[in-house]
N, C-alpha and C positions, 0 to 999 in steps of 0.2 A: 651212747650206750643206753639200755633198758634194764628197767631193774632187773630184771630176769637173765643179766647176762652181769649182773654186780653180784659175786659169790660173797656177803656178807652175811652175820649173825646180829642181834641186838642194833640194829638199826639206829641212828640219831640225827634228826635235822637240824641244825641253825640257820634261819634265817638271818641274814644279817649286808646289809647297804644293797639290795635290790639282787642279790644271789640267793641259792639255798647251800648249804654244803653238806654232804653226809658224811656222817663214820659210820666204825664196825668193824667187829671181830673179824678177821681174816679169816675166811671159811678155810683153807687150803692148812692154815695154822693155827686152827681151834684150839686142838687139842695136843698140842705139837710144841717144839724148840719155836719161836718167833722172832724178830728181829724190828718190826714195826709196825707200824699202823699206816692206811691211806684217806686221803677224802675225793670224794668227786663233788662236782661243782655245775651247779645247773640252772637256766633263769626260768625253766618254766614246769619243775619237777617230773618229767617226763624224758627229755633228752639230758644226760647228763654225761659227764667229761671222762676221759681215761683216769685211771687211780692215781692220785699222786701222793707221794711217800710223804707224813707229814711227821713223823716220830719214827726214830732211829734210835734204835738201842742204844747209847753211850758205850764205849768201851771202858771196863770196870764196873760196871751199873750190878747192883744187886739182883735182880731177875731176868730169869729168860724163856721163862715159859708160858703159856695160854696168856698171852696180853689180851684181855678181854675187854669188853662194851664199853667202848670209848665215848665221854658226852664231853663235849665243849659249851661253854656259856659264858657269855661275855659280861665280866664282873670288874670296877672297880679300874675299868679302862685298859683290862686283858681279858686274852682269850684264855680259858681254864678249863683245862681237860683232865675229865677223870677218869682212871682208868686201870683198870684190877689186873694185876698181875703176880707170877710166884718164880720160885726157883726152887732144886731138888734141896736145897738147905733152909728154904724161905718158908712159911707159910704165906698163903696169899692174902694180898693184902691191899687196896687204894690208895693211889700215888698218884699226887696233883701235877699238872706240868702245866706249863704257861708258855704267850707266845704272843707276838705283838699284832699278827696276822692269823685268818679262818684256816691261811693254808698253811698254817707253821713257819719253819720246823718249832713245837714242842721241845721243852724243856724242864727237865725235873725243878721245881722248888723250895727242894729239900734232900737230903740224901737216902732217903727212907718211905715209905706209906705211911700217909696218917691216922689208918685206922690201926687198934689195938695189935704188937705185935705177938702178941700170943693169943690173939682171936684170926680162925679161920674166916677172911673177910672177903667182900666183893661186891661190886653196882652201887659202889657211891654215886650220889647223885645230890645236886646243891638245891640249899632251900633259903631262902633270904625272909626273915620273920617279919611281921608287920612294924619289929622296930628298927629295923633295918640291916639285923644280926643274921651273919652267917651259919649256917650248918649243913654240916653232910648226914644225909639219911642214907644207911648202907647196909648189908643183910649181914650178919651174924650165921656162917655159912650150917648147914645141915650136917655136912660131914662132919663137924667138929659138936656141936647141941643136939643132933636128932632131932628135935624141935625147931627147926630154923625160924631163928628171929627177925624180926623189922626194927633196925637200931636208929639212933639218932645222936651227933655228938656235937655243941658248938664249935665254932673254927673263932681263931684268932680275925681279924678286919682284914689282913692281908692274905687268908687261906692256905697261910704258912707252916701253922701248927694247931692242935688242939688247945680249946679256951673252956673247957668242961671236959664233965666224964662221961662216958657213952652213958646211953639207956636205955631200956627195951620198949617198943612202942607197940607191939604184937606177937605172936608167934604160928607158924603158919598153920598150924593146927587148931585155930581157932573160925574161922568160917564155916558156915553151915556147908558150903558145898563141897569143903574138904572131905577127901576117901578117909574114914577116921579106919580104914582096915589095916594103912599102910604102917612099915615101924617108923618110918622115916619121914618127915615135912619140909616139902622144899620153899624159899622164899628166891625171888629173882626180880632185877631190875626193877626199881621201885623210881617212880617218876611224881612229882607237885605237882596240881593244878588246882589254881583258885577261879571257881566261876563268878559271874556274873553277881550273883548273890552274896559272895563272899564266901560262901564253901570251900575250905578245904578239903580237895581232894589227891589220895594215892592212887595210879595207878602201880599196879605189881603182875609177878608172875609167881605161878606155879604147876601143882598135877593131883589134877583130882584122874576119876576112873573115865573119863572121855579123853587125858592128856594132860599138853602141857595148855593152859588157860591164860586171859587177860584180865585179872582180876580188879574191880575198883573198890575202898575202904572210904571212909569219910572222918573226919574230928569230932568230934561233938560240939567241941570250943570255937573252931575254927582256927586252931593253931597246933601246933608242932605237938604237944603237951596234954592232947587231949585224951579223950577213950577214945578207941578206932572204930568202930562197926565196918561190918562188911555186908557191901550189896550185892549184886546180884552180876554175873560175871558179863565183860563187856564185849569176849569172843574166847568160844570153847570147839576150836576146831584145828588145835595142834600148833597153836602160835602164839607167839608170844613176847615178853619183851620188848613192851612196846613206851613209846612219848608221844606229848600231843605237842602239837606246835598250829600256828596259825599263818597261812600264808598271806598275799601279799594282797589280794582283793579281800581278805578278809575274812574267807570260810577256815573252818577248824577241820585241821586232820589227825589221827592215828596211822603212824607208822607202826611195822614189829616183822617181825621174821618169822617166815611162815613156808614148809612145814616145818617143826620141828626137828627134823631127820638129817644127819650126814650125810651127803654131802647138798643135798638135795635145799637145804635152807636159802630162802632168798629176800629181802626187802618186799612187804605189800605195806599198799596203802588204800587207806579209808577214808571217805566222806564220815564228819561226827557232827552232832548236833547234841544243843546243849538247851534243857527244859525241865524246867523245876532244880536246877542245879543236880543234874542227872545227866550224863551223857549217853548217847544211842549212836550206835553205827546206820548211818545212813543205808 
């Protein structure tokens, strides 16, 4: 298969022992009743394998609807997937599942999401601090704040439970290239990356007046705790929700899903380059 015949949304690569593996939103069950998640599996990111089911709803399980942006990252000698889902009684919310293998099956951690249950939540994403501490960076949904926030909360060593109280890291209404016309601010999939330099960087999404955008922010500190600034956007042509990962000769890519449209959404990837602790789409 080609990307272009993978109906996925929020994209996510793992590299990991000489494979790559993706997840992602189930196009077909975006926005819909859902029942699981797939990964395809590929050695040279171009041909990649049929979907295979890698998370199955539990029977009894508290949600069933929009399972969204699935990341996996191998922590603490599991694989750990996170991954945003709701139900008509549930708000939505980040719920870890673990797994001893890239291709699952997945399994909850806990009985619940570990982000706030009476915060509208989503796109957790793991961030490992330079003392060696966990935490989930996750948005603070729009529909619930109108302001939609960039939150952050430490995790327990075993990504079990929370080990802190969330906190607000941004709100998406603060970058200059924000539409400041709009009533509403959206924040989406928000991704780590530490350069070369030691920069920390966010990528994130959102929608200024050209769409949905690849936005990158920076620390000031170079940690979780900093002030954020916002630079200058990394792709504004209707895509978004993107990760960076680095393959196996060594070049840096940007994944995200591109266009933003139903049904029409599908995996691109990009050549990145990284200078001055800045990155550029090749």
């Amino acid at each position: 298969m080609k990307f272009s015949d993978i109906h996925i949304r929020d994209p996510f690569i793992l590299p990991f022992d000489g494979k790559y593996y993706l997840y992602g939103t189930r196009g077909e069950t975006a926005w819909k009743i859902a029942c699981g998640l797939d990964v395809y599996v590929s050695t040279d990111l171009e041909n990649w394998s049929e979907a295979k089911e890698c998370f199955s709803v539990p029977d009894g399980f508290w949600a069933d609807k929009e399972i969204w942006a699935p990341e996996v990252h191998y922590y603490n000698g599991k694989f750990n997937m996170f991954v945003s889902l709701r139900s008509d009684s549930r708000l939505r919310g980040t719920q870890i599942l673990q797994s001893d293998s890239p291709e699952g099956p997945f399994v909850p951690t806990s009985n619940d999401a570990i982000t706030p249950r009476d915060w509208q939540c989503l796109d957790g994403t793991l961030y490992i601090d330079k003392n060696g501490d966990p935490y989930i960076v996750f948005c603070h949904e729009w529909v619930q704040v109108k302001d939609g926030e960039m939150c952050a909360m430490k995790l327990s060593a075993d990504l079990s439970s929370p080990a802190g109280e969330p906190f607000v890291l941004f709100k998406a209404s603060e970058p200059f290239w924000a539409d400041k016309s709009r009533k509403d601010f959206i924040t989406d999939g928000p991704f780590m990356y530490r350069t070369q330099g030691g920069k920390l960087l966010m990528i994130w999404s959102s929608i200024n007046e050209k769409g949905y955008v690849q936005a990158v922010s920076s620390s000031d500190n170079g940690e979780i705790d900093g002030n954020w600034r916002h630079e200058e956007l990394l792709f504004d042509e209707n895509g978004g929700h993107g990760m960076i990962f680095e393959d196996y000769s060594g070049s840096l890519h940007l994944i995200l899903h591109s266009p933003n449209n139903h049904p029409l959404e599908r995996p691109v990837l990009f050549d990145l380059t990284e200078e001055n602790d800045c990155l550029h789409i090749i």
